[in-house]
C-alpha positions as CSV (number, residue, x, y, z in Angstrom):
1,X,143.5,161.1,94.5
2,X,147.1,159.7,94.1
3,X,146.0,156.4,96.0
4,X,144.1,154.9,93.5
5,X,145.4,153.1,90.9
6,X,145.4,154.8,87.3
7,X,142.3,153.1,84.9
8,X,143.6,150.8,82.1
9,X,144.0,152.5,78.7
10,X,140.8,151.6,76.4
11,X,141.7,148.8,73.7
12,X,142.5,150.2,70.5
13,X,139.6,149.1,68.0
14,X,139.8,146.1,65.7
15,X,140.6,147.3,62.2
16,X,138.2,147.3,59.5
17,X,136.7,143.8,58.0
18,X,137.1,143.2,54.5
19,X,134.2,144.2,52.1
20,X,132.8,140.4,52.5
21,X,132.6,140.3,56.3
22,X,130.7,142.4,58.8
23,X,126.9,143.8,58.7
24,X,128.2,146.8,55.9
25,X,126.1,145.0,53.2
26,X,123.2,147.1,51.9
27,X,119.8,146.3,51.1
28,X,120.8,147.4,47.4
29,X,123.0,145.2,47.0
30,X,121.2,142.0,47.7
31,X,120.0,140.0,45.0
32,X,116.4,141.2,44.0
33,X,113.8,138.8,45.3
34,X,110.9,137.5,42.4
35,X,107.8,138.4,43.1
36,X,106.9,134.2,43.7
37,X,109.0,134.3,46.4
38,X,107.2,136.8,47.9
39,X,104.3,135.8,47.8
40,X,105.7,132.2,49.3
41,X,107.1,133.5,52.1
42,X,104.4,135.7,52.5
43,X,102.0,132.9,52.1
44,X,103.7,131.2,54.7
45,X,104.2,133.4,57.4
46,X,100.4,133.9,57.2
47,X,99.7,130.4,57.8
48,X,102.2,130.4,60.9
49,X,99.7,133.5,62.4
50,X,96.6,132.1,62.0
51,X,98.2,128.4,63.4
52,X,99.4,131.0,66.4
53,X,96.0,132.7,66.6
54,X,94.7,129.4,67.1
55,X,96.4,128.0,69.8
56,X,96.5,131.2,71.5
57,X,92.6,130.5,71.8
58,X,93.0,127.0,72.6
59,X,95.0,127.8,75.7
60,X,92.9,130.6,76.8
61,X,89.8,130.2,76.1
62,X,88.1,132.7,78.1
63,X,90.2,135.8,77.1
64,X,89.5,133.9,73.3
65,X,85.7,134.0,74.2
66,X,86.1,137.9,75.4
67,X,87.5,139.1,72.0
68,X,84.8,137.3,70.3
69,X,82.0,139.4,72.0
70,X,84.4,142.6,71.8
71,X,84.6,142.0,68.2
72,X,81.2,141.3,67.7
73,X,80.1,144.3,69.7
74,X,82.2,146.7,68.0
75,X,80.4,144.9,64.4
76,X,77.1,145.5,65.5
77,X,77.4,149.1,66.7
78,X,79.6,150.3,63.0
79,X,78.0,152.2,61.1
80,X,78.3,151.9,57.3
């Protein structure tokens, strides 16, 4: 259709980023994380659950009630 007007050419890309910038960096090549720290954040991010967990079940206490009895169902009726 000769009426319409030709589309715009697509931008040419932005050249590479130096070695420094961008998301290139490898999991490799970060520094090597101690096992304390580990086990800090790890520490910590379990504390933010259960804090979650808990006001989860303050704010909804029936669907908190429900899992209890699911929960305590699905206890009684495992077999060992």
């Amino acid at each position: 259709m000769a009426d319409l007007p030709e589309r715009a050419a697509p931008r040419p890309e932005e050249p590479p980023k130096g070695p420094s910038e961008g998301p290139s960096e490898r999991p490799s090549e970060r520094p090597a994380e101690t096992e304390s720290e580990r086990r800090r954040r790890r520490a910590q991010f379990l504390r933010d659950l259960a804090e979650a967990r808990e006001l989860r079940d303050r704010v909804q206490p029936r669907r908190a009630k429900t899992a209890r009895l699911r929960h305590a169902m699905r206890m009684r009726t495992f077999r060992w």
